[in-house]
N, C-alpha and C positions, 0 to 999 in steps of 0.2 A: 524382394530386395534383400541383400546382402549384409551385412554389419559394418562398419560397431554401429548400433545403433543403441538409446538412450532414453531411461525414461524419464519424465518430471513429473512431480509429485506438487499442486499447488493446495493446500487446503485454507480457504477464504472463511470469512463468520459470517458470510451468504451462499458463497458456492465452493466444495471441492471438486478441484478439477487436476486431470492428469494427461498427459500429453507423451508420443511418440516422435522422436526426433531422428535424423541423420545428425554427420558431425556438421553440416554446415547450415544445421539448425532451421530444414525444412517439417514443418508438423507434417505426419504422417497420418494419424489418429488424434482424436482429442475425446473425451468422455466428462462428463458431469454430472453432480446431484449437488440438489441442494443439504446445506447444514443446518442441521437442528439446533436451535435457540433456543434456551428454558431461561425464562425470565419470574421465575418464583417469589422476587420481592421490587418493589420499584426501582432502578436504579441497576439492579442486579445483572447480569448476563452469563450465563452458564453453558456448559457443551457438556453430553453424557459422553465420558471415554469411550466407552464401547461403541454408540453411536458413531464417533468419530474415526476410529479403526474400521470397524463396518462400512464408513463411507470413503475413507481411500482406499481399501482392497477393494473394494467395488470398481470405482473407478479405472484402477490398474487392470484390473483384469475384462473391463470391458474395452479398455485400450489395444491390450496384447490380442483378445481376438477380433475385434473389428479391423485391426490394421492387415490382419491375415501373411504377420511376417512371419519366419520361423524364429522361436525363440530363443533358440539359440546364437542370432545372430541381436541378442539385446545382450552387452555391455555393462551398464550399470542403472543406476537408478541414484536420483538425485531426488531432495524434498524440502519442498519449501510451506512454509503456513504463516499465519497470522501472527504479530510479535508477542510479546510481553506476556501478559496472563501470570496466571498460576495454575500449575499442574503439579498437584502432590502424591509425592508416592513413596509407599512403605518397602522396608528393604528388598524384598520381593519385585520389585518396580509396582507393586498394584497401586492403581491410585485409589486415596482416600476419602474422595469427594469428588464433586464434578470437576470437572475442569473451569476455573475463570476466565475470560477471555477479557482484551483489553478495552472493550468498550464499556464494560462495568465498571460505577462509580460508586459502589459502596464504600469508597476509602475515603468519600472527599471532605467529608464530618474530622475525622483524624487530621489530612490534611490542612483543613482550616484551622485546625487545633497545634499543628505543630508551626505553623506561617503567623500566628498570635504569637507566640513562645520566642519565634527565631524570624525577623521580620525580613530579613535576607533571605529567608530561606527555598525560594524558588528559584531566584540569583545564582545561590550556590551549586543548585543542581543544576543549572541552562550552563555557567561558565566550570560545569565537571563534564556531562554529556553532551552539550549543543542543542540539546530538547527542552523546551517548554514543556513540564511534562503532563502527560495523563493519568486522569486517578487510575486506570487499568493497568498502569503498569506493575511490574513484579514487587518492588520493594513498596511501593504503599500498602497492597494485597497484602504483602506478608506481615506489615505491622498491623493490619486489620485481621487476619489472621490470628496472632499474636494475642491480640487482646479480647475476640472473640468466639474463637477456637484454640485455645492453648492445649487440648488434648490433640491435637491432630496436626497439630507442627511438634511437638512434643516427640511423638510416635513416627514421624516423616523421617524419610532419608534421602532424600533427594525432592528439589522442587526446580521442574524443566516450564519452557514455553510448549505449545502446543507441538510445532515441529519436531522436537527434540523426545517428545515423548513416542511419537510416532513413528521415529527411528528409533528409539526403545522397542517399542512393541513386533518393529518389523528384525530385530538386531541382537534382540539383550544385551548393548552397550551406551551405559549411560554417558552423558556427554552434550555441551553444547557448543556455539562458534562464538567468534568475535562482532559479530551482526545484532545478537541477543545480549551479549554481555555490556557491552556499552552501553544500552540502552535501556538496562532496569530500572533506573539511571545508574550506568555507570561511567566510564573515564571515556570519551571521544579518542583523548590526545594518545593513552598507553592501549587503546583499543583491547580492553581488559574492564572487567569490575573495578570497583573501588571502594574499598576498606573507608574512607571519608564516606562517600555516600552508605555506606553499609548501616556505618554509627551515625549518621546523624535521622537515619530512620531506626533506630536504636533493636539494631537487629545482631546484634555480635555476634548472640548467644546460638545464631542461627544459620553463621555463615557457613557450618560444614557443610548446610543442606546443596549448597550451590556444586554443580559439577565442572567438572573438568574442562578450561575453556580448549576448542583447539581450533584450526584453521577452517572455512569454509568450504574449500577446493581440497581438502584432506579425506581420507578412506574410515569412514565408519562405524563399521563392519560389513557384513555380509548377511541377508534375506535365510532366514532360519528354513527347514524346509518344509514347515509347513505352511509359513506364509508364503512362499515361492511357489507350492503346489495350487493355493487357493488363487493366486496371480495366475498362473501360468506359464513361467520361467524357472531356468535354471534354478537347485540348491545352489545358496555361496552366492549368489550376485553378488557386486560388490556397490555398497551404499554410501554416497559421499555424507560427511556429515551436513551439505547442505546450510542454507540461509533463510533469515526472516523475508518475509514476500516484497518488503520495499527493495533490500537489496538482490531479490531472486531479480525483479523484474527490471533493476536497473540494466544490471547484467543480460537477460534476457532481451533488451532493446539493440543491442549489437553495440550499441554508441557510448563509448566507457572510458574514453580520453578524457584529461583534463579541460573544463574550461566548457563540456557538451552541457546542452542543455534540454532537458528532459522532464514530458510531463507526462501525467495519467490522468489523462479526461474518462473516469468511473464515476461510482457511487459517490466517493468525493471524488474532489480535484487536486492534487501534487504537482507543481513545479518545482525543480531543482537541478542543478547544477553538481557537476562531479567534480572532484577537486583532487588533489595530492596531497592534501594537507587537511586539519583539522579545521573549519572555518568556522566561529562564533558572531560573524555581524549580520544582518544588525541583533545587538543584545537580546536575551529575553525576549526572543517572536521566534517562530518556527522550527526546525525541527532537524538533527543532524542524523543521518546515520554512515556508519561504521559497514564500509563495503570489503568484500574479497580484495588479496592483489593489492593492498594498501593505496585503498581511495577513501573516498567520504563523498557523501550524495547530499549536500545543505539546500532543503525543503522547505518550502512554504506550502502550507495547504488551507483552501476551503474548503470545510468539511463538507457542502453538500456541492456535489458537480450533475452527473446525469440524474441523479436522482430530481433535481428542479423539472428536467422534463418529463419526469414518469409523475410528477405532480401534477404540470401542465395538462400533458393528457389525459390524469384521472379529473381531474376537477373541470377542465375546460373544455373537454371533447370525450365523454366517456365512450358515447357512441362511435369513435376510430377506435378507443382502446383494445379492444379485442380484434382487429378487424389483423390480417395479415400484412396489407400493405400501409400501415400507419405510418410508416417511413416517406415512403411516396405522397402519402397525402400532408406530410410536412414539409415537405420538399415545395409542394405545389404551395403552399401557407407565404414557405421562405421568398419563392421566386414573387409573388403579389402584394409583399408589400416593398416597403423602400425602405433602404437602409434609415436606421434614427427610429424605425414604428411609429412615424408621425410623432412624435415625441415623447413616444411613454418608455417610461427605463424600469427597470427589474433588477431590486438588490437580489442576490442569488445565495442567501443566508439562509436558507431552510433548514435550519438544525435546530433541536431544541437546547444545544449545547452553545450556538451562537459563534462564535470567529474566532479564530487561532493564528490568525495572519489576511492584512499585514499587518493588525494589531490585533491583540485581543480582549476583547468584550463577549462575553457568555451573554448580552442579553440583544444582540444584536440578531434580527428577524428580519426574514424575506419578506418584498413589500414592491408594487408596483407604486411610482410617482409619476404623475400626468397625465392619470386617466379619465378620458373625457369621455362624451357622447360620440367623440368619430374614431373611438378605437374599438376595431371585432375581433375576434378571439385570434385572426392570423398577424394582427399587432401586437396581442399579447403573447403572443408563440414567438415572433421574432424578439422579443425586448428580453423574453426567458432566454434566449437563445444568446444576442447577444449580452446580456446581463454576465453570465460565465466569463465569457471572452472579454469582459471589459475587466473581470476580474480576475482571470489569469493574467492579465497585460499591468495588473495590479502589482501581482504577485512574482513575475519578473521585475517592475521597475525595485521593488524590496530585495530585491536578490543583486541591484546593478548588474545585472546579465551587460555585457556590449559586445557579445556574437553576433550570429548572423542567421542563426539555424536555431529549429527547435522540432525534438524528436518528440512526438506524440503517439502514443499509446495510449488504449483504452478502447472501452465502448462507444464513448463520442466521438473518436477517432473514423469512426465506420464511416462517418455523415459529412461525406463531400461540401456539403454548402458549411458547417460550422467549423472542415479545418479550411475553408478561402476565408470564410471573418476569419480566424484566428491571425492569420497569414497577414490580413488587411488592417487588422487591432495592433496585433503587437509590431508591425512592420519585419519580420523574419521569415524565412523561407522555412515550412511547415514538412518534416519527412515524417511521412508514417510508413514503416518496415512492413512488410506481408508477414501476415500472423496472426494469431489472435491468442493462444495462450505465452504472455511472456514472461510469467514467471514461471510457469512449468518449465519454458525453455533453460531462465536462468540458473532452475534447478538440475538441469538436464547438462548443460555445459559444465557444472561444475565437479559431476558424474562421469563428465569425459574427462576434464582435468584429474580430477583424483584415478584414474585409471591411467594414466599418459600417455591419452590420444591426444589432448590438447595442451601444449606442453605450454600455453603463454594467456594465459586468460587477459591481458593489460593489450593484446593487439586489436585492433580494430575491426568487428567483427560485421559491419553488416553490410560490408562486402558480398559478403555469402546470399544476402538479402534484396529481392526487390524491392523497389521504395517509390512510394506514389509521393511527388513533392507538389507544393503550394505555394506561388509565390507571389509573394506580397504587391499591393499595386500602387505603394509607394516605400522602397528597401530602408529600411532604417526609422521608419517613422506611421503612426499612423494613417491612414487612407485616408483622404480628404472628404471620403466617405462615408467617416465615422468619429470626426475628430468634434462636432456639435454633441454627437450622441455622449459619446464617451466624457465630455466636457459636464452635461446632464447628468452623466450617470454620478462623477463626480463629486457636484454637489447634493444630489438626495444621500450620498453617502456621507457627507461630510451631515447633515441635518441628523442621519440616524445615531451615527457615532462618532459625531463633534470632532475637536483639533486633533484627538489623540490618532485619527486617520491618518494626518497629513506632517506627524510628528516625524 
């Protein structure tokens, strides 16, 4: 096959994964490994830089030769990874420690201490970024940093998210986008840092360390040539600067007009909505990010999504677990029982971190209600099942979604019978795109735009895309097939965590 063709760069804090595109964003290749996690204190989450470099050139160059194209006829290379973090590094670029990724909560001691002090003060940052924030993010890090480690931000010259270092490492140009910067916390609305949030994590002293914000869909650099020769591609690629993986993948779903509505049924669960504007309702619940192209993608997420079913079948069917067709023998679970599981419901809260929407409560835990003696484990598989979907349909009515459509991505996306619920819960017509890496994709297009093959990243792309659709079997409203269940589910939610649910 011929060019331009494109690479994606997606690096996950479970899997990096890299992907081969045309422009009309058919995968060609796809490659993966998993990521190392060093967890050396409770709470902690760490990535070995080098570790991490090792596992995207890995991945890229098992791309370039399994896809068996000539390389010359790859374009560019785009990269997307995990948000926030901390990644320090000395003038040199070397980093100074591991890398922090965002799901570490060593900050959240400091943060309790700074929300005693200034009792707005999580207010302040949700109506600066649109994010409820996490203690993984950059500017908590850095005040935990700060206080201690003072020799090692001290000594720092730069402190990038993960993505940003990895175009360091593949570029020697430091540099980040507007995707990362708004979200240290920083400003939604100027889609920029912000000198307010800077000081009120009392980081002044520290703001040279931040680099250079620039465009998404902008030029890089260019693949040094020995990282090119370890890939397998041209010296001089040219490397878009690239986005953080929510907006890789928004971007990568093709569906990037205002007003779409777009989820990721993965490890957790994300619903959101793309906008042209900055949107902050409802206050203080969920999660805004700062897209390419001047959009914004306003998020709700339940942190645990397919992961409820990889619990299901470790604890309640170990013996499928291993099996190859565990899929099939879910299927045959889904099709034998009746929708409601005879009336057992499944809160789908499996996090030790508890809910981030549509309210949030940290002590909020997975939990079946109305289990009796006539429920078998393929009623407890459905109620898991729909448990998700009753709370994705949550998580839209928190957003006042009143489209019609809803683009699904993810790994739960795969499973024919949980996008007809979803279709039959939320009342929308269900499209999942042909694909399966889309944030690589995201990252990939944005590799074509910054080359100018794709001169319009805001047109509507998944056209280009087959789409398996799902539709609803009553348009607008719940299934009368599930409006008791969902009614149940409901209330054991409201039992778990009281009015502030239904505020």
């Amino acid at each position: 096959m011929t060019g331009p063709l494109f690479l994606g760069l997606d690096a996950g804090t479970s899997q990096t994964k890299a992907a081969l595109f045309d422009l009309e964003g058919r995968e060609l290749a796809v490659a993966e490994v998993p990521t190392m996690i060093s967890r050396p204190r409770p709470g902690w989450s760490e990535i070995d830089p080098q570790i991490a470099c090792e596992a995207a050139i890995e991945v890229l160059r098992r791309v370039v030769r399994d896809s068996g194209v000539d390389a010359r006829s790859i374009a560019g290379l785009g990269i997307s990874a995990a948000m926030v973090g901390a990644w320090v590094l000395d003038a040199s670029g070397r980093p100074m420690r591991a890398g922090i990724s965002w799901e570490d909560s060593r900050a959240q001691t400091l943060i309790d201490k700074y929300t005693s002090g200034v009792p707005d003060f999580m207010s302040r940052i949700f109506f600066s970024s649109g994010s409820v924030m996490q203690q993984g993010c950059t500017l908590p890090i850095m005040a935990w940093l700060a206080e201690n480690e003072p020799d090692v931000l001290a000594a720092a010259s730069h402190v990038v998210s993960l993505k940003d270092y990895l175009r360091f490492h593949f570029t020697g140009i430091i540099g980040t986008d507007r995707s990362e910067a708004a979200v240290l916390p920083g400003s939604a609305a100027a889609r920029d840092r912000s000198d307010a949030m800077i000081s009120l994590f009392r980081l002044g002293a520290y703001r040279h360390l931040f680099p250079e914000v620039l465009e998404s869909e902008s030029l890089g650099g260019a693949l040094t040539s020995p990282i090119a020769s370890e890939i397998g591609v041209a010296a001089g690629l040219p490397v878009a600067v690239g986005a953080g993986d929510v907006a890789a993948t928004v971007l990568g779903t093709g569906s990037f007009e205002p007003g779409t509505a777009i989820a990721v049924l993965g490890t957790a669960c994300m619903v959101g909505v793309v906008y042209d504007r900055p949107v902050f309702e409802p206050p203080n619940v969920g999660l805004l990010f700062t897209l390419p192209a001047h959009r914004w993608y306003r998020a709700m997420i339940n942190v645990a999504g397919t992961v409820n079913l990889d619990w299901a079948f470790s604890a309640l069917a170990p013996d499928l677990l291993s099996l190859p067709d565990r899929f099939a023998a879910l299927d045959s679970m889904l099709d034998a029982t009746p929708s409601g599981a005879k009336g057992l419901t499944y809160l789908p809260y499996l996090s030790e971190s508890g809910i981030i929407a549509p309210v949030v409560d940290p002590a909020a835990r997975a939990q079946f209600s109305g289990l009796s003696p006539i429920h078998d484990r393929a009623c407890m598989f459905r109620a898991v099942i729909e448990g998700v979907a009753f709370a994705m349909a949550d998580l839209l009515d928190a957003l006042c979604f009143e489209g019609r459509k809803l683009t699904l991505v993810g790994g739960g996306a795969r499973n024919d019978r949980w996008a007809q619920m979803i279709a039959d819960v939320t009342g929308l017509t269900v499209r999942i795109p042909e694909g399966t890496q889309f944030g690589a994709r995201g990252a990939a297009w944005l590799a074509a735009a910054a080359t100018g093959h794709l001169p319009n990243l805001t047109k509507p792309m998944d056209h280009h895309t087959r789409i398996r659709a799902y539709q609803p079997s009553k348009p607008g409203e719940c299934s009368i097939d599930f409006v008791e269940a969902r009614a149940s589910f409901q209330n054991a939610k409201l039992r778990l965590i009281g009015a502030q649910s239904s505020s």
